[in-house]
C-alpha positions in Angstrom: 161.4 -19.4 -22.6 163.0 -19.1 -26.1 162.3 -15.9 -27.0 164.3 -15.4 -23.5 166.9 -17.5 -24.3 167.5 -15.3 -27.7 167.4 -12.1 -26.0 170.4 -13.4 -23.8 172.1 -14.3 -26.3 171.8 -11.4 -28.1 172.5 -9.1 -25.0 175.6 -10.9 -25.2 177.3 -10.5 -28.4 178.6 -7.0 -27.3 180.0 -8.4 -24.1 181.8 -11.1 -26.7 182.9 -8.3 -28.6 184.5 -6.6 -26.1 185.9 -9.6 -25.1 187.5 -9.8 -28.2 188.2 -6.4 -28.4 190.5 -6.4 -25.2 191.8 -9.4 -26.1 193.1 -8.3 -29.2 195.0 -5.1 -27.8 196.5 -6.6 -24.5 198.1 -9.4 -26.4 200.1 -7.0 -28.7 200.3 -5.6 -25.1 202.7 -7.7 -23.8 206.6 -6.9 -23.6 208.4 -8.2 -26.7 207.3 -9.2 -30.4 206.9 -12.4 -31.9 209.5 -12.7 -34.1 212.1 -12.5 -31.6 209.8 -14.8 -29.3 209.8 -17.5 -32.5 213.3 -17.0 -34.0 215.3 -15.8 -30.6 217.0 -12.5 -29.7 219.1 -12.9 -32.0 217.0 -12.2 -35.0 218.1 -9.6 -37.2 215.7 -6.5 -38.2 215.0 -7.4 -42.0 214.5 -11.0 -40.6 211.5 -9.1 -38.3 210.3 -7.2 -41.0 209.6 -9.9 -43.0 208.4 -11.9 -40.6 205.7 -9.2 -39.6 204.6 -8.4 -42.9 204.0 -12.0 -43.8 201.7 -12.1 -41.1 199.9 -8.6 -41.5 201.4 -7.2 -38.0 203.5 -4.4 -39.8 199.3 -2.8 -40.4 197.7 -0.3 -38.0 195.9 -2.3 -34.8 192.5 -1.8 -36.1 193.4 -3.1 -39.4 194.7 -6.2 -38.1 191.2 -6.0 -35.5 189.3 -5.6 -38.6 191.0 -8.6 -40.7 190.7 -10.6 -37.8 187.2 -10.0 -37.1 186.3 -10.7 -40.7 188.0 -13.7 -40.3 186.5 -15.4 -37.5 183.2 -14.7 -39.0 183.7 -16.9 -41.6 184.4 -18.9 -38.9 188.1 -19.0 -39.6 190.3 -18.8 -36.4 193.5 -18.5 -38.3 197.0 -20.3 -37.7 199.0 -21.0 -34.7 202.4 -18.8 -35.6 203.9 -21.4 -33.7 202.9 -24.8 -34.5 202.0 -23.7 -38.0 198.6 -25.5 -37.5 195.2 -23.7 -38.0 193.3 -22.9 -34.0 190.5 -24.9 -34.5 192.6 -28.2 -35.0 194.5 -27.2 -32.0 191.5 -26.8 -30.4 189.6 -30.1 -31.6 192.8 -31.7 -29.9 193.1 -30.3 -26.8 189.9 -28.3 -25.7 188.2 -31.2 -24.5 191.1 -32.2 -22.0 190.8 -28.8 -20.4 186.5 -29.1 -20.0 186.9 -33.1 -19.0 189.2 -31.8 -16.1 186.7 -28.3 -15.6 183.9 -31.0 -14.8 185.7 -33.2 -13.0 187.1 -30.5 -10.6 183.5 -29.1 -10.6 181.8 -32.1 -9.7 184.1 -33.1 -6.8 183.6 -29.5 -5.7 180.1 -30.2 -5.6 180.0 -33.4 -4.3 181.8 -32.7 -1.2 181.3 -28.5 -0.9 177.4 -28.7 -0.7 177.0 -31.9 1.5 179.4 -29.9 3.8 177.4 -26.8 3.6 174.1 -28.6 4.3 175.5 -30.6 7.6 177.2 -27.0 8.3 174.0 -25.5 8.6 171.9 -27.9 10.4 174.7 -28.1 13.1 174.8 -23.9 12.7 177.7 -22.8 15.6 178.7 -25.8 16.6 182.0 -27.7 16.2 181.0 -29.1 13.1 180.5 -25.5 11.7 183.3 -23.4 12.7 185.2 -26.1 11.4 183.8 -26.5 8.4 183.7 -22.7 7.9 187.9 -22.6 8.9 188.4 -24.8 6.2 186.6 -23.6 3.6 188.6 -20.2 4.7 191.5 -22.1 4.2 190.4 -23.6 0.6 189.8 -19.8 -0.7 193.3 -18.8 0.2 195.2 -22.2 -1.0 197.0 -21.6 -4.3 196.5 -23.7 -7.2 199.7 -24.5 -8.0 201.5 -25.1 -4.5 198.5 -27.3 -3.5 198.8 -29.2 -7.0 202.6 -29.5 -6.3 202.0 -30.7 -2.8 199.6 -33.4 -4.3 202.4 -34.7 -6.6 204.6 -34.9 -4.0 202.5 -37.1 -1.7 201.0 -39.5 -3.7 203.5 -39.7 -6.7 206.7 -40.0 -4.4 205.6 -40.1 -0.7 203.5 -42.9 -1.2 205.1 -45.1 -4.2 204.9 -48.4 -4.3 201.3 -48.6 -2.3 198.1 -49.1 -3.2 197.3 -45.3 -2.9 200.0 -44.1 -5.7 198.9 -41.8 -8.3 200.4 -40.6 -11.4 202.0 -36.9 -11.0 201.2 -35.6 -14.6 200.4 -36.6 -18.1 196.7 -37.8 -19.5 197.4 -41.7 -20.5 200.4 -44.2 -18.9 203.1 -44.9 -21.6 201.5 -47.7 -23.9 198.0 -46.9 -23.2 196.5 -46.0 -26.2 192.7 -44.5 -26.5 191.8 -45.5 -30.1 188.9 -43.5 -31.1 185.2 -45.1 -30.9 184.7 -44.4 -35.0 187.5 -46.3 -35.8 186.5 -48.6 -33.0 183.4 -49.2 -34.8 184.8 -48.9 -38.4 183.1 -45.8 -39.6 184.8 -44.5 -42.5 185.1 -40.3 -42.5 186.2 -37.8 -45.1 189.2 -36.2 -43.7 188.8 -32.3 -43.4 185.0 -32.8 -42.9 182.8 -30.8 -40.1 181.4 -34.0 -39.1 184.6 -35.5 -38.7 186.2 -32.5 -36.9 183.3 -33.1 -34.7 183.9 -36.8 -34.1 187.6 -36.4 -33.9 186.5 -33.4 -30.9 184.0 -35.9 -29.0 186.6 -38.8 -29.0 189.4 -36.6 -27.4 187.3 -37.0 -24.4 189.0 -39.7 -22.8 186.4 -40.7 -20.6 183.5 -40.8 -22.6 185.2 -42.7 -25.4 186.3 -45.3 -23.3 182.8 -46.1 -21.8 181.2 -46.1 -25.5 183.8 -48.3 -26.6 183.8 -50.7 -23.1 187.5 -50.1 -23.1 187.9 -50.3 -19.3 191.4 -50.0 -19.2 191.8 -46.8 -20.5 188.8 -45.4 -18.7 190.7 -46.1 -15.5 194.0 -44.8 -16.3 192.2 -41.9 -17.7 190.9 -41.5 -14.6 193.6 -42.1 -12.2 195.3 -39.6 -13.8 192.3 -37.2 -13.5 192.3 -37.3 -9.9 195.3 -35.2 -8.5 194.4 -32.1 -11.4 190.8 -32.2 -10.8 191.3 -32.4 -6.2 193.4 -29.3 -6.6 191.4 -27.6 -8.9 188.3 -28.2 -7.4 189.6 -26.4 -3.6 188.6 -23.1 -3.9 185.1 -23.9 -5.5 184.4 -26.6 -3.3 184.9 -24.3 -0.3 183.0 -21.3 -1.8 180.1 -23.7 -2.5 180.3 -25.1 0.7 179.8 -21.2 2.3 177.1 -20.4 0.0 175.0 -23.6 0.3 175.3 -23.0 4.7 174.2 -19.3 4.2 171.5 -20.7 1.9 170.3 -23.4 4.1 170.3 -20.8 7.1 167.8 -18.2 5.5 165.1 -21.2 5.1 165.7 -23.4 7.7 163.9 -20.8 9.9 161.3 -20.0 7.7 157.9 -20.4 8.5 157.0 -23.4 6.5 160.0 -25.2 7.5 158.2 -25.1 11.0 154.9 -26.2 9.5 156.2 -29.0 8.0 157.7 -30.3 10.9 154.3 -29.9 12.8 153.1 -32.3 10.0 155.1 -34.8 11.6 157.6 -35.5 8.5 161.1 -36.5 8.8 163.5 -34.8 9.3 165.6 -35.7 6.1 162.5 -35.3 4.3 161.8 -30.9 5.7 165.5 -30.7 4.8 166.1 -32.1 1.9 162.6 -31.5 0.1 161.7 -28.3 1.8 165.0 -26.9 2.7 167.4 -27.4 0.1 164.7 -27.5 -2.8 164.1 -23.8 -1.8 167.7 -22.9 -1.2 168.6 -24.5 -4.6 168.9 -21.0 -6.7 171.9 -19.0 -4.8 173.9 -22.4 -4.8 173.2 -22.9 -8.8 174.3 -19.3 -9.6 177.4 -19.8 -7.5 178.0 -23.3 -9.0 177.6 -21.9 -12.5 180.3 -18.9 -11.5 182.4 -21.2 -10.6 182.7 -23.4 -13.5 184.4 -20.7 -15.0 186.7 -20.0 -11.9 187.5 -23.6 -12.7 188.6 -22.7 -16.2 190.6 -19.9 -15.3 193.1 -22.3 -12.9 193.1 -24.9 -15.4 195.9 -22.4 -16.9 198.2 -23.2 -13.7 196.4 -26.7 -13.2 197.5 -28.2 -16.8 200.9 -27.0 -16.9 201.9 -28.3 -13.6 200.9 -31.6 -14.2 201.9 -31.8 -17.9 198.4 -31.3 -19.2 197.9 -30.8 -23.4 194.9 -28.9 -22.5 193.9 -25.0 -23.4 195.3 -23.6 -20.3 198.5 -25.3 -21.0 198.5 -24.3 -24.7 197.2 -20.7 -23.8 200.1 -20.2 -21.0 202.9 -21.3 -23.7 201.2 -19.6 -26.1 201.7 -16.0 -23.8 205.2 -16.8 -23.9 205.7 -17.2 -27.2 203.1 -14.2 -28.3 201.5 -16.4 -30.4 198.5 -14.0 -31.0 196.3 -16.2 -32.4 195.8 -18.6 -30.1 195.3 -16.3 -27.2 193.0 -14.8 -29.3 190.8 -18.1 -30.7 191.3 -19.6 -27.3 190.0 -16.6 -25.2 186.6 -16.8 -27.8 186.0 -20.3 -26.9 186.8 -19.4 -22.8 184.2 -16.5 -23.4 181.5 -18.1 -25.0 181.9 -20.8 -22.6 181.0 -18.5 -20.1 177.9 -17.2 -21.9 176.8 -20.8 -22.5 177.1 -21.5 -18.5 175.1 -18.3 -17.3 172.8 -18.8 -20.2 172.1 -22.6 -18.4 172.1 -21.0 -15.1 169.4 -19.0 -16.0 167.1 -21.3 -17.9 167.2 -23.4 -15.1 166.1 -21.0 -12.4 162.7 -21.4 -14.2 162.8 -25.4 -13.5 163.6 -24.8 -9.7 161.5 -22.5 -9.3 157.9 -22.0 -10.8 157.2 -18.7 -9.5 160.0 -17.3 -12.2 158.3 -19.5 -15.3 155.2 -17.4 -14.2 156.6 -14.3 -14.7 
């Protein structure tokens, strides 16, 4: 199991590297230069020049790709042309808003797309299926951002005023504030220290600081406010999870020990849920694990309509401002993440499955 765990990972440092390679030429890519972007149109020429050669962009593309990859590993990420601020503080601040909200759009995907997909399938052609299957059509081809508008709408303005109001954007209500659990618990940390960067990254997490600190109100205004993001970001997974756990549970429902065990005379919920979906388990993991990162992807839309200060958010403004080095540090993180999830996917086909650990 390790020794395939290390192969992955080294198999994959050339698809990080191309990654970063792309990356690195599609932002200088895009229409425009950053000094105008920074400083306005109205910038003059030796302002520019200045401006470039301060920051190396006045050297050869693979010069700058070389400096860069130097650079990052010594694990240095650089600085934010915009906010002035090195990456990996941006990022300590705002990547775990983006993953709280991944998760919490994955897990309502899951919790309602494979219970769907598993009724779907025992009731296969019936009512119950073809319109399960409609709206799961319908959940691929909803967009992010008109659904996440929609949501606003209704239960920000629609229904005000009732029990069932939720707010339209932002992380925390004015005046809530979520004080972090080592300064909850009076731990004293050297500023500028890895272990305090880390601290400083786990407490951004909203959620989990709350509960280690029993602060309950902030837990559920960080979670009210989690709802709206994470129900439209969790629409198109939920429904391709939903199509993939029914085509799952159709191949083995009709297998031949699905029969026997009925002849055994075991429940029913027992053959489906230990027999069936036990066995049907691996398509529905790999499709999960795809779609965490789907989920990343339209956090980009997600975050900036409702007023998110997560990495989508920060990666979006940072486009427009062609702030190179945070579409570059942030597109690292987003592409290791992915190696981390397929890496997990795969490691765990072994635990569902004996006959791969055997292999």
């Amino acid at each position: 199991m390790i020794k395939y765990a290390i192969r992955r990972i080294l198999a994959s440092l050339p698809v990080l590297f191309g990654v970063l390679l792309v990356t690195f030429a599609l932002a200088r890519a895009i229409p425009g230069d950053p000094c105008r972007a920074m400083l306005g149109e109205k910038a003059t020429d030796e302002v520019c020049e200045r401006f470039n050669r301060e920051r190396g962009f006045d050297k050869p593309i693979l010069v700058q790709f070389g400096i860069y990859m130097n650079e990052l590993a010594h694990g240095d990420f650089g600085n934010s042309i915009r906010f002035r601020r090195p990456i990996t503080q941006i990022l300590v601040e705002r990547l775990p808003m983006t993953i709280e909200l991944g998760f919490a759009g994955l897990l309502i995907a899951c919790l309602i797309g494979i219970p769907l997909g598993i009724v779907s399938s025992l009731r296969h052609n019936s009512a119950v299926d073809v319109g399960t299957m409609v709206w799961a059509n319908v959940g691929v081809s909803m967009p992010v951002f008109w659904l996440g508008l929609m949501l606003a709408y209704v239960f920000a303005l629609v229904l005000k005023d009732t029990p069932f109001q939720l707010p339209p954007s932002g992380r925390l209500s004015a005046g809530v504030v979520a004080m972090p659990f080592y300064e909850v618990y009076g731990w004293e940390l050297t500023e500028g220290t890895l272990i305090a960067k880390l601290l400083e990254f786990v407490a951004n997490f909203y959620v989990f600081n709350s509960l280690i600190t029993l602060n309950w109100e902030v837990l559920k205004d960080a979670i009210t406010h989690l709802i709206l993001p994470a129900a439209a970001l969790s629409t198109i997974p939920m429904a391709i999870i939903a199509r993939m756990t029914r085509s799952s549970m159709l191949q083995v429902l009709g297998l031949d020990y699905m029969r026997t065990a009925r002849a055994k005379g075991l429940s029913e919920r027992w053959v489906v849920m230990r027999h069936g979906f036990r066995n049907a388990l691996l398509p529905i993991v790999t499709i999960v694990g795809l779609q965490l990162g789907v989920v990343f992807s339209g956090a980009i839309l997600t975050e900036t309509i409702f007023s998110l200060a997560g990495v989508g958010r920060s990666l979006y403004e940072a486009i427009t401002a062609r702030d190179f080095p945070i579409i570059q540090g942030f597109t690292v993180v987003v592409a290791i993440g992915y190696i981390v999830v397929n890496l997990v996917v795969d490691l765990s086909y072994a635990f569902l499955d004996p006959r791969i650990k055997m292999s």
